[in-house]
C-alpha positions in Angstrom: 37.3 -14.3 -0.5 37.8 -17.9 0.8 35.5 -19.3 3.1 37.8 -19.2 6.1 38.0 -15.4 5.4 34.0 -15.4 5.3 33.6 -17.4 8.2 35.8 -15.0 10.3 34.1 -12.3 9.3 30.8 -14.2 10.1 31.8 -14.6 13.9 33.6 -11.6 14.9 30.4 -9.2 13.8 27.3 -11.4 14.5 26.8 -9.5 17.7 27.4 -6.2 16.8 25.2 -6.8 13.5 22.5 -7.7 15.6 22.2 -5.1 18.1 22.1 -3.0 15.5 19.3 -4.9 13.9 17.3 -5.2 16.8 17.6 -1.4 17.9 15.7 -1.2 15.1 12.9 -3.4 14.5 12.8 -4.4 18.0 12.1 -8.0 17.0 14.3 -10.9 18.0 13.4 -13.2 14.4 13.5 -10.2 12.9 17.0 -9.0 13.5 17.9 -12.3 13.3 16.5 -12.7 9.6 18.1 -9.2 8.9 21.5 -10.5 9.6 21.1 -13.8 7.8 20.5 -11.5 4.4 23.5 -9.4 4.8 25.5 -12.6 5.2 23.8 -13.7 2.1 24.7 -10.2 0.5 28.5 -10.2 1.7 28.8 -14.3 0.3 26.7 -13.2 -2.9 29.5 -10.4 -3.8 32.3 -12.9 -3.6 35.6 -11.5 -4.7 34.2 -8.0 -4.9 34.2 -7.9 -1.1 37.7 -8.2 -1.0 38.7 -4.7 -3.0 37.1 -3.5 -0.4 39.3 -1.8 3.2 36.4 -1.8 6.0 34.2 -4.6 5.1 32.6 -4.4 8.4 31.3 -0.9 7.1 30.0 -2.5 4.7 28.1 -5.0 6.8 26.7 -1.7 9.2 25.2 -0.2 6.2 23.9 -3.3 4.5 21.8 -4.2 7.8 20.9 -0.5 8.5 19.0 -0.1 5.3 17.8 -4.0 5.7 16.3 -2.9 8.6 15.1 0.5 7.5 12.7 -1.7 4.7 11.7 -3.8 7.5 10.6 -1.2 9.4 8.7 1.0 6.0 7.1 -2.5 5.2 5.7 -2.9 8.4 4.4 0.7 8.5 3.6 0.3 5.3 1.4 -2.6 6.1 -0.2 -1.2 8.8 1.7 -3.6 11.4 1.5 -2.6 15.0 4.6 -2.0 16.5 4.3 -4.0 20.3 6.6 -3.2 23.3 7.1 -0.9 26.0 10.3 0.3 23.8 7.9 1.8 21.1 4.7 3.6 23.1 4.6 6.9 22.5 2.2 9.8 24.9 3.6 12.5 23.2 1.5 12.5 20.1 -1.2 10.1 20.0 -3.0 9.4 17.2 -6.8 10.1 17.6 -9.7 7.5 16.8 -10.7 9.5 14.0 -6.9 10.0 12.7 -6.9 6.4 12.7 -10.1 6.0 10.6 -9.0 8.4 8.4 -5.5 6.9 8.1 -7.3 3.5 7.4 -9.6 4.6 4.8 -7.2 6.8 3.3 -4.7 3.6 2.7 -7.8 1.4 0.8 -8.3 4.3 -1.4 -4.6 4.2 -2.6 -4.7 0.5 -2.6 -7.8 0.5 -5.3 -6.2 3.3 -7.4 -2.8 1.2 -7.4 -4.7 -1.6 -8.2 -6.8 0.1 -11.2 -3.4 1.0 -13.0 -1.8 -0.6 -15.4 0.0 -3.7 -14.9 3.7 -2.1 -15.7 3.1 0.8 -13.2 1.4 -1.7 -10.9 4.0 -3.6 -11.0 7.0 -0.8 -10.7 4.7 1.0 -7.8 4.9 -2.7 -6.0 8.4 -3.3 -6.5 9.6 0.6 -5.5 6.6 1.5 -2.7 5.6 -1.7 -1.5 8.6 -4.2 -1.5 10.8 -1.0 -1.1 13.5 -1.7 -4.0 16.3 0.6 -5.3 15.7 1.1 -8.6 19.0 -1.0 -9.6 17.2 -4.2 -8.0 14.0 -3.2 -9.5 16.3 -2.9 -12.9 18.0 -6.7 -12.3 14.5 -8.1 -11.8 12.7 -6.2 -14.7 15.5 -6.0 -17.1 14.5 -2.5 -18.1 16.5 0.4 -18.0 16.9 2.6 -15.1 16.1 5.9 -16.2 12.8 4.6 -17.9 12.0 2.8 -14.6 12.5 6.4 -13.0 10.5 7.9 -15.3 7.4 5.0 -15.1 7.6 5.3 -11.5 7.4 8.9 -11.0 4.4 9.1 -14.0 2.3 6.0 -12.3 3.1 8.2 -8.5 1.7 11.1 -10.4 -1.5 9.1 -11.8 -2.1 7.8 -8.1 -1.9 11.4 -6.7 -4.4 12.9 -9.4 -6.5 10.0 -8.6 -6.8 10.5 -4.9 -7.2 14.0 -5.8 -10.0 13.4 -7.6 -11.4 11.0 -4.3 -10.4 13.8 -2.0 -12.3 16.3 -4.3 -15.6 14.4 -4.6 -15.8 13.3 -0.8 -14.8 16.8 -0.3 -12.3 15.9 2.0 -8.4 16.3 1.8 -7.0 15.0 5.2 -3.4 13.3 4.1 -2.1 13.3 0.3 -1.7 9.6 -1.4 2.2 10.4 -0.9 2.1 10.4 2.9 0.2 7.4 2.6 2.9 5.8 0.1 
């Protein structure tokens, strides 16, 4: 793809990438950073791009599931959402829920952090960061399959774990994967 081509493509779907980015983080800086990376993405694949027929396809999804990890990070993290766009009445969650939620989060953080460094690592990478497993492969240089299997043996390890929490506090409100 010549830079021309790139530059094209660059101007003619800015806008459209970033409604769709900001439908769904509802953050101006953050759209904006969202569409940034999928221009990064579509100049890092070079002459790939151009076997392709709809690259503006391409560009939808790429920025949909940029903004999808956007979105689980900031979940993840326990980031309030702010705006009118995003209050919700119709199932609020309850002072205790919230405590529970909270608590229930640092649990899962000191089991992750008690595991080995490999699974700590992998459960990071996949959980946290929110990696496919071919990135986590690129980065790690392992295989996927055995990154599969590490993964779903350290998610196993983290759910006996909490479990075990649960069990002693004799409590069992949310399981460590509805935390994850």
């Amino acid at each position: 793809m010549t830079r021309k081509r790139f530059d094209e493509i660059i101007h003619s779907q800015y806008r459209k990438l970033f409604m769709i980015a900001y439908r769904i983080v509802k953050n101006k800086p953050e759209a904006e950073d969202a569409v940034q990376e999928v221009y990064l993405k579509l100049w890092t694949m070079g002459e790939k791009l151009d076997e392709y027929n709809d690259i503006e396809a391409i560009a939808v999804t790429i920025i949909k599931n940029k903004c999808i990890d956007v979105v689980r990070r900031r979940k993840f993290n326990g980031l309030a959402e702010e705006g009118p766009s995003v209050l919700s009445f119709e199932n609020p969650v309850s002072p205790y829920d919230q405590m529970v939620i909270k608590e229930t989060k640092e649990i899962v953080r000191k089991i992750i952090s008690a595991l080995s460094p490999n699974f700590r690592e992998l459960v990071q990478l996949r959980e946290i960061d929110g990696l496919s497993y071919e990135e986590i492969a690129s980065i790690t240089g392992a295989n996927i399959n055995s990154i599969r299997v590490s993964v779903s043996r350290a998610r196993q390890i983290i759910k006996e774990e909490y479990l075990k929490h649960s069990y002693e506090r004799g409590t069992s409100e949310k399981t460590a994967g509805e935390v994850l």
